[in-house]
C-alpha positions in Angstrom: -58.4 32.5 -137.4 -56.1 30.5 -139.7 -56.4 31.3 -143.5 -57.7 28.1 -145.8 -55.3 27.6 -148.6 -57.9 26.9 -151.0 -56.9 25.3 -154.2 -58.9 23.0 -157.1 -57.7 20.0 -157.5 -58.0 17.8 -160.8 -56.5 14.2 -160.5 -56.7 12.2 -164.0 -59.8 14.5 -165.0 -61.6 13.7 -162.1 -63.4 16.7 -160.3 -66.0 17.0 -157.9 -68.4 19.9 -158.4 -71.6 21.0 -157.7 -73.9 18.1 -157.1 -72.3 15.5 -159.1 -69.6 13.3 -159.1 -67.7 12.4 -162.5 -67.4 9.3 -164.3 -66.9 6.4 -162.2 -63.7 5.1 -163.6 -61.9 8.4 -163.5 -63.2 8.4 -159.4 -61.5 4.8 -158.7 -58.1 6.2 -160.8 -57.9 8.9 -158.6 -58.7 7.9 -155.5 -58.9 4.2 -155.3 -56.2 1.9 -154.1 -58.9 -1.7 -154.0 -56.6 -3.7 -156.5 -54.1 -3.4 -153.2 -55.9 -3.2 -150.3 -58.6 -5.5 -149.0 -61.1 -3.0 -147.2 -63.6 -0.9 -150.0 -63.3 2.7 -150.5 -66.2 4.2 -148.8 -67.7 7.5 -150.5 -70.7 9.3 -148.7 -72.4 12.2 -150.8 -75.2 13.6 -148.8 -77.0 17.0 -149.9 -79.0 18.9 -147.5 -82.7 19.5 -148.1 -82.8 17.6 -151.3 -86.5 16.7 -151.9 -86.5 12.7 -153.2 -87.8 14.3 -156.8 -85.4 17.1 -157.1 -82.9 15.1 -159.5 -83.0 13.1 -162.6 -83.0 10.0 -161.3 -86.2 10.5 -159.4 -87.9 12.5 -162.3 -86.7 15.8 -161.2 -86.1 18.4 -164.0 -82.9 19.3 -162.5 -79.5 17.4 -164.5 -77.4 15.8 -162.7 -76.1 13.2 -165.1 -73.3 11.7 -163.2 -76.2 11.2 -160.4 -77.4 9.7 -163.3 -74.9 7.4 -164.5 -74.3 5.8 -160.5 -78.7 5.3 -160.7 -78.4 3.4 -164.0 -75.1 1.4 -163.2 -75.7 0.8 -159.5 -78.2 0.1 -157.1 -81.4 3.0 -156.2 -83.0 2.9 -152.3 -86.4 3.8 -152.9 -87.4 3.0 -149.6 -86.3 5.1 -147.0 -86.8 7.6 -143.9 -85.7 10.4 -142.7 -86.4 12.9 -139.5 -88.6 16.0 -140.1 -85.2 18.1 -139.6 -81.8 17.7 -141.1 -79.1 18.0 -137.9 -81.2 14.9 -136.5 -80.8 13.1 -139.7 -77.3 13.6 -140.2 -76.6 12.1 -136.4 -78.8 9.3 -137.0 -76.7 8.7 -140.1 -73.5 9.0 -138.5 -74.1 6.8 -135.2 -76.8 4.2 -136.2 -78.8 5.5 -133.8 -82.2 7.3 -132.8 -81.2 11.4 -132.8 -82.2 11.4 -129.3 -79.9 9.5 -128.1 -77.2 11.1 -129.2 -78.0 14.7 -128.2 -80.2 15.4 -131.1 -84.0 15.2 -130.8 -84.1 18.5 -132.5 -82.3 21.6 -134.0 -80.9 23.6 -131.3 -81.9 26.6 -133.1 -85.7 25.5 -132.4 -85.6 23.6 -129.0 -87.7 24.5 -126.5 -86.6 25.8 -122.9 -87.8 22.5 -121.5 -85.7 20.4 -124.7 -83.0 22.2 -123.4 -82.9 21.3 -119.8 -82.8 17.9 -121.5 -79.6 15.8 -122.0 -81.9 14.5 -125.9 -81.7 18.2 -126.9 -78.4 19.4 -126.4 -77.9 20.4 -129.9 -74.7 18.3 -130.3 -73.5 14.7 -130.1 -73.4 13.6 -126.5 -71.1 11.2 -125.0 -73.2 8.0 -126.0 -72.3 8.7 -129.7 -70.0 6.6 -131.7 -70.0 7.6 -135.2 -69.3 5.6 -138.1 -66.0 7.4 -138.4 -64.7 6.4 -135.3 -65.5 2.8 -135.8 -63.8 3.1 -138.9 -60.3 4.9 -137.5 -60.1 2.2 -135.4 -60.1 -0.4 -138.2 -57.2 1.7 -139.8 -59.3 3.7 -142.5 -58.1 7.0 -143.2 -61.6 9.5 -142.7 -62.7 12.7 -144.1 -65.3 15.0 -143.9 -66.3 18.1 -145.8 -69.3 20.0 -146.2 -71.8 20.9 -143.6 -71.3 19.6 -139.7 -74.4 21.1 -137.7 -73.7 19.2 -134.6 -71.8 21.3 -132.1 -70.4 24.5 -132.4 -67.8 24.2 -130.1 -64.2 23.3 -130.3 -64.7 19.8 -128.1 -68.0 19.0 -131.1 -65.8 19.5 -134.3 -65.4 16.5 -136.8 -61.8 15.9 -135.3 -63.3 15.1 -132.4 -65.8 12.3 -133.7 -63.3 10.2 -135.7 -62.5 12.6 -138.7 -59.0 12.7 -139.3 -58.8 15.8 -141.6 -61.8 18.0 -142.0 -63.3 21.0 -143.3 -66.6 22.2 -142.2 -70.0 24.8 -141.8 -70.8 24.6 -138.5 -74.1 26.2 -138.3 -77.3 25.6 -140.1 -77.9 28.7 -142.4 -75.2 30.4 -144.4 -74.6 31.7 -147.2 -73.0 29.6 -150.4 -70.8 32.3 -151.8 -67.9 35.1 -150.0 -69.5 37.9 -151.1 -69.4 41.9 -150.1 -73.6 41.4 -150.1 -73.5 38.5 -148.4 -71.8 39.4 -144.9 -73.9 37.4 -142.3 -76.1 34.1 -142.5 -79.5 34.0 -141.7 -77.5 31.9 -138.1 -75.6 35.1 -138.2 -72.0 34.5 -138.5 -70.5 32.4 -140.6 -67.9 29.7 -138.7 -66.2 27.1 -140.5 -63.6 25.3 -138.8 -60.3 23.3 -140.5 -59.0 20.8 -138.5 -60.9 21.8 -135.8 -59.8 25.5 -135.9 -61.5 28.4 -137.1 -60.4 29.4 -140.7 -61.0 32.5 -143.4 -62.6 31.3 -146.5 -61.0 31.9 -149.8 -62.6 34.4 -152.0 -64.0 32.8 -155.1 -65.7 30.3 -152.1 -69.1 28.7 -153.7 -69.7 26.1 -151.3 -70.3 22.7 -153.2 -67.4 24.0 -154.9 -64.8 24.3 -152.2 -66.2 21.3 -150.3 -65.9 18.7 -153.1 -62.3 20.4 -154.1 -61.2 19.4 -150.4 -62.5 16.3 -150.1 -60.4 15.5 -153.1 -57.1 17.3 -152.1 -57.6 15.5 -148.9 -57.9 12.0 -150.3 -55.1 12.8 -152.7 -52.9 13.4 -149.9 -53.7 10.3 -147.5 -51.0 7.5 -146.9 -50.7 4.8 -149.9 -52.7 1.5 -149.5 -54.7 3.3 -147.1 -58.6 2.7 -147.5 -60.4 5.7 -146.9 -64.2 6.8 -145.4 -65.1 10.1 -147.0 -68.0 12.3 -146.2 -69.0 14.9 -148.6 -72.0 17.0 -147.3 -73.5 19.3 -149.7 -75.6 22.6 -148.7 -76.4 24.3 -151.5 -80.4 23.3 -151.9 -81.0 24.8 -148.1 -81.6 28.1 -147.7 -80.8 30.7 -148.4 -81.1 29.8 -152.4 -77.9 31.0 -154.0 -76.2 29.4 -157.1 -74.1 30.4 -159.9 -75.2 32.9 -162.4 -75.1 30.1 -165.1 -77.3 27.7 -163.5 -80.1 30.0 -162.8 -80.0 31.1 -166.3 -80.2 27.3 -167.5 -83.5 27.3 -165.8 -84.9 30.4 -166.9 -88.8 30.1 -167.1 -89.1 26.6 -166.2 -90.6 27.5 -163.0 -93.1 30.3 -163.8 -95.8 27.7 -163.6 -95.5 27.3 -160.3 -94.9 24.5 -157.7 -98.4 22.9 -158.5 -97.3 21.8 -161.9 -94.0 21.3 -161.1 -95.4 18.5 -158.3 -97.3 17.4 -161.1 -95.1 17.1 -163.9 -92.8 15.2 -161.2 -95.2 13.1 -160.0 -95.8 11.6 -163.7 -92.1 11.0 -164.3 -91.8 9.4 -160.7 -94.9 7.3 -162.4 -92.5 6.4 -165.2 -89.1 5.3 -164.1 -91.3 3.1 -161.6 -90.7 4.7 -158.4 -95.0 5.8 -157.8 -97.4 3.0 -158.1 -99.6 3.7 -161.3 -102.8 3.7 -159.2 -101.7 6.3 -156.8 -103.3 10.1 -156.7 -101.3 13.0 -156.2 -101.5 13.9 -152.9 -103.0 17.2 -152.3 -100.5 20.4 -152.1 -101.5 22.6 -148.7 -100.7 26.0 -148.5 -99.3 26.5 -151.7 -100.1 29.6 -154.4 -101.2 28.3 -157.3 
């Protein structure tokens, strides 16, 4: 195990925490080199479980005002599909292709013994992959990944492998968002996170959208001048287990005691609002929900 030399990194007031990503103009400062080089800056947030509604833009309660900003001065994909599981989405994502024929028809961690006898359902991308990454080394683009991987925990299945030259990843499905003594193990158990392809200690004051954002930026900081860049930033933080900091649970105090039904309702009439649900359409009906 190699120790992670965690550190924040602020570059012209530009810092990614949480689920947001500052203003816009402080992002290009720091990080953008397009008045030089011809190829764009690619910059791929992705956040795990996040339900279409959660976030302001889509007439969720929840803030996220530099979400915001990017919805109001950029372009919104309202129509859109994902699988029913999220390690099948993310390799559909990152090779073009169906999740099955990549290795990925399901999670590993709820395959059937016949799925596994199955080249579709290894639990990892298989050798008929070719990631966006990849395609993207070989055009010269400098690539990065932090954040949740979920596609192979071996050595040979690590980002580095698929066309990531630096990276810093979860490699399991469950775990835990903080380092802490009541936190040991997951609900996957251990907790492996691999640097560059090698299994690495996390720091202590480790919140994971936190640490992930602050290396995404210390490793575009670092990559060769005039270099365009493909950076993948894959939040966890909204699958379980549900841990966040102290200071955001408090800023939500009572909003939820009504419970999920009016919460799917009060959602449902801002969705109505910004545009994004036809006015005729009913709410569908919530199964298996307390009221």
């Amino acid at each position: 195990m190699t120790a992670f030399n965690h550190k924040l990194v602020i570059s012209s007031g530009m810092m990614l925490t949480g689920m947001s990503v500052t203003h816009a103009a402080t992002v290009a400062n720091a990080v953008s080199n397009t008045d030089i080089q011809k190829q764009p800056n690619v910059l791929v947030i992705m956040a795990d479980d996040l339900g279409f509604s959660d976030i302001s833009p889509y007439g969720g309660e929840i803030e996220t005002p530099n979400l915001q900003m990017l919805a109001e001065n950029g372009v919104s994909f309202t129509d859109f599909s994902v699988t029913p599981y999220s390690a099948p989405s993310r390799a559909t994502f990152l090779t073009g292709s169906d999740p099955h024929e990549v290795g990925l028809g399901n999670l590993i961690e709820l395959s059937t013994p016949e799925q596994k006898a199955d080249p579709d359902y290894v639990g990892h991308l298989n050798d008929k992959a070719l990631t966006i990454a990849q395609r993207l080394q070989q055009a010269d683009y400098y690539t990065v990944m932090s954040g949740k991987w979920h596609l192979g925990t071996k050595p040979e299945n690590a980002p580095n492998k698929w066309g990531f030259d630096d990276s810093f990843v979860y490699l399991k499905g469950d775990g835990n968002h903080f380092k802490r003594d009541n936190y040991p193990d997951g609900p996957d158990g251990d907790q492996p996170y691999r640097l560059n392809g090698e299994l690495v200690e996390l720091p202590d004051d480790f919140y994971s959208s936190t640490t992930f954002a602050d290396y995404l930026i210390e490793s575009l900081n670092k990559r060769p001048d005039n270099t365009p860049f493909f950076a993948y930033l894959q939040f966890t933080a909204p699958h379980s287990p549900l841990q966040a900091p102290r200071e955001d649970i408090e800023k939500y105090s009572g909003y939820y005691h009504d419970g999920p039904r009016a919460l799917a309702e009060q959602r449902f009439k801002n969705a109505k609002k910004l545009n994004f649900i036809p006015d005729s359409a009913k709410q569908p009906t919530m199964v298996g929900y307390p009221s």
